[in-house]
C-alpha positions as a Markdown table, in Angstrom:
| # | Residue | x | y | z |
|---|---|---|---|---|
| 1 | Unk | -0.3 | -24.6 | -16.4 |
| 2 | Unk | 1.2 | -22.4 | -13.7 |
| 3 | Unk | -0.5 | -20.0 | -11.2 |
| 4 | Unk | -0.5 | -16.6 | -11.7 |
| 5 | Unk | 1.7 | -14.7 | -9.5 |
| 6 | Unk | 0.1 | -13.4 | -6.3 |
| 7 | Unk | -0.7 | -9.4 | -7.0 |
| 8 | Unk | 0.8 | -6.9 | -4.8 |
| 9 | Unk | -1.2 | -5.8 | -1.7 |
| 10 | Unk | -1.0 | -2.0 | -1.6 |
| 11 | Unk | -2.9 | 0.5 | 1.0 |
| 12 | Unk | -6.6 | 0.9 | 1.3 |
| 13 | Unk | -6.2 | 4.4 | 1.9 |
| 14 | Unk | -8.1 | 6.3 | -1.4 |
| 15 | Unk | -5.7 | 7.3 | -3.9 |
| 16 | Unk | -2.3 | 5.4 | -2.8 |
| 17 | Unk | -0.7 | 3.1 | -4.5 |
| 18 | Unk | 2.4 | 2.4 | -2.0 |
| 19 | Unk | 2.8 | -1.1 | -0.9 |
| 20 | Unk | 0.7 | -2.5 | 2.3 |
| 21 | Unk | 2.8 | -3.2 | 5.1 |
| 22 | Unk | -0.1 | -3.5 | 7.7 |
| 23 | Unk | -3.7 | -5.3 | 8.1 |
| 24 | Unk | -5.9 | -3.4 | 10.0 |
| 25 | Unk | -8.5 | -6.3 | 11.0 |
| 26 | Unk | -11.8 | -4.5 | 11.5 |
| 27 | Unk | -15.2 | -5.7 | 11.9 |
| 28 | Unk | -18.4 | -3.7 | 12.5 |
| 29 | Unk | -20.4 | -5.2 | 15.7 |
| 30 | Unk | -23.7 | -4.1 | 14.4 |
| 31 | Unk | -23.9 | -6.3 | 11.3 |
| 32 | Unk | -21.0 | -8.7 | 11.6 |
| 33 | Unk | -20.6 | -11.4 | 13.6 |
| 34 | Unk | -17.9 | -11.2 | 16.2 |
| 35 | Unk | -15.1 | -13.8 | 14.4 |
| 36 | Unk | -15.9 | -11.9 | 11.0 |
| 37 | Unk | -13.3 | -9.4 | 10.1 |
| 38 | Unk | -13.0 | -7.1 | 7.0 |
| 39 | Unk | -9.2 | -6.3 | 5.9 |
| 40 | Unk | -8.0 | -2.8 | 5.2 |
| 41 | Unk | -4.6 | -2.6 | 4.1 |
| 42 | Unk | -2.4 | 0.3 | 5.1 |
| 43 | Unk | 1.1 | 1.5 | 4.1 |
| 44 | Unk | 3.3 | 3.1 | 7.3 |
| 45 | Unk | 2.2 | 6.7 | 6.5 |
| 46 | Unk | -1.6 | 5.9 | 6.1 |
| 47 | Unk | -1.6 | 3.6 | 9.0 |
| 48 | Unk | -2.7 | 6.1 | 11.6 |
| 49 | Unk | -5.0 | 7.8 | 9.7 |
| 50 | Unk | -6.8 | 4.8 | 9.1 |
| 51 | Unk | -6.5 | 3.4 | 12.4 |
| 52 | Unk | -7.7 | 6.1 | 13.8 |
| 53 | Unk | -11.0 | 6.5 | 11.7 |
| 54 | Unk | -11.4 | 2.3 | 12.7 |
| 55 | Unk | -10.9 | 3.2 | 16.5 |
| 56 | Unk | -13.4 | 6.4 | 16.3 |
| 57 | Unk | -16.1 | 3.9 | 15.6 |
| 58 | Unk | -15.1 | 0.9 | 17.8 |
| 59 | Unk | -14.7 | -1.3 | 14.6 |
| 60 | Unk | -10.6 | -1.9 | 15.2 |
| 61 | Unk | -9.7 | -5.2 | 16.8 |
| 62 | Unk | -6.3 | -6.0 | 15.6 |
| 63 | Unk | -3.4 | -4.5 | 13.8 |
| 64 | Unk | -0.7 | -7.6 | 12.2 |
| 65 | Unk | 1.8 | -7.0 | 10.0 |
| 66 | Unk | 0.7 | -7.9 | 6.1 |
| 67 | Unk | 1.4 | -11.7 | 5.8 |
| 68 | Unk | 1.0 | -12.7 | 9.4 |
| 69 | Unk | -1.6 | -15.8 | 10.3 |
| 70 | Unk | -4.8 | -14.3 | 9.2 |
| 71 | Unk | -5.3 | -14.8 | 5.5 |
| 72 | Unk | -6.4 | -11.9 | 3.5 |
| 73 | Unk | -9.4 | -13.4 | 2.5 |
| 74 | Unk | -11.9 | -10.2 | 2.5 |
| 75 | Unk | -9.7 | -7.5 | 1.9 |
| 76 | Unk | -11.9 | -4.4 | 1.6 |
C-alpha cells in the first residue's frame, strides 16, 4: 500500500486558491497557551493583508517560509 501523496498547501486568505508560500504562525494569548500556535497559510500577495490583520491584534509571532522546521500540524 502506498501513502497518498501530500495535498498542496494553498493560502488561508478566503476565496484563493494560489499556492502557500508562507506560514504565518499565530497564537491568541487569551486562550492559547504561549508554545501553541495556529497556521495560516498565505501566498505572496495575501501575505500582508493577513499579516497585518494577525499584527492588529497582537496574535502574530512568526512568519517562515512554508516547509521550514515547524510542521504544519494545525493549519487553520
Amino acid at each position: 500500500m502506498t501513502a497518498a501523496p501530500p495535498e498542496p498547501t494553498v493560502c488561508s486568505a478566503r476565496g484563493c486558491q494560489a499556492p502557500a508560500v508562507w506560514d504565518l504562525r499565530w497564537n491568541n494569548p487569551k486562550i492559547h497557551t504561549p508554545d501553541r500556535r495556529k497556521h495560516w497559510l498565505a501566498c505572496d500577495e495575501h501575505r500582508p493583508t493577513l499579516t497585518s490583520f494577525l499584527s492588529a491584534r497582537g496574535f502574530l509571532r512568526e512568519t517562515e517560509p512554508v516547509g521550514a522546521d515547524d510542521p504544519l500540524d494545525d493549519a487553520t
